[in-house]
N, C-alpha and C positions, 0 to 999 in steps of 0.2 A: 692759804687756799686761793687760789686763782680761780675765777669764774668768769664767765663772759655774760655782759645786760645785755639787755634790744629793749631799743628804744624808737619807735619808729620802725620798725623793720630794722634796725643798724644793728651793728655789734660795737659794745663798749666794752674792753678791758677793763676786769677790775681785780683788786685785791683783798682781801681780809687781812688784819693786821690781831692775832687772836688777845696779844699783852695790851694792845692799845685800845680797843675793841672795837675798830675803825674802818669803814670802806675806804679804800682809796682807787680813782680813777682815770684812766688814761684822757689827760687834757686832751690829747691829740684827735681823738675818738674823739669826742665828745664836743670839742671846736667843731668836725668833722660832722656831726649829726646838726650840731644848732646851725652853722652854715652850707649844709649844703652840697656839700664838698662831695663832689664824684670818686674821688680815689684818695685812699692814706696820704699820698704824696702831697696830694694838693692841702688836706686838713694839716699836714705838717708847713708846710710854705707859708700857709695863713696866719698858723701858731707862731713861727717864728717872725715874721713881719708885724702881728702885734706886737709880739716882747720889745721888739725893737724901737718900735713909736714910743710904747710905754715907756721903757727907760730915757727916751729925747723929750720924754713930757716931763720927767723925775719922777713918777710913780714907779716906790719902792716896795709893791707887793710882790713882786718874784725874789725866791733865794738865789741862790748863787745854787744851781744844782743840773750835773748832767745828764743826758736822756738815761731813764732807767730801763732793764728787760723788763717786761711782767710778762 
């Protein structure tokens, strides 16, 4: 089940996972709301520029995984 939060006034993508029994959340969104972020594009720019710092610090909390639909 796909649903959309508001947070702030924003929209968050989200998911229901029913076997897991688990919300899951669009990062990208949700970078986008906690910073600020005027458009999709830029909350993805920002997302990506942390991962990247992150991995040059060695913080290994990211999988190895590519951008999903929801």
């Amino acid at each position: 089940m796909n649903e959309i939060k508001i947070y702030e006034n924003k929209e968050i993508r989200s998911v229901w996972d029913n076997e897991k029994e688990e919300w899951y959340f669009s990062v990208v969104d949700v970078v986008g709301v906690l910073t600020e972020q005027e458009t999709p594009r830029g909350a993805s720019t920002y997302w990506a520029v942390l991962k990247k710092r992150l991995k040059e610090e060695g913080n290994e909390l990211l999988t190895i995984c590519k951008q999903l639909k929801i």
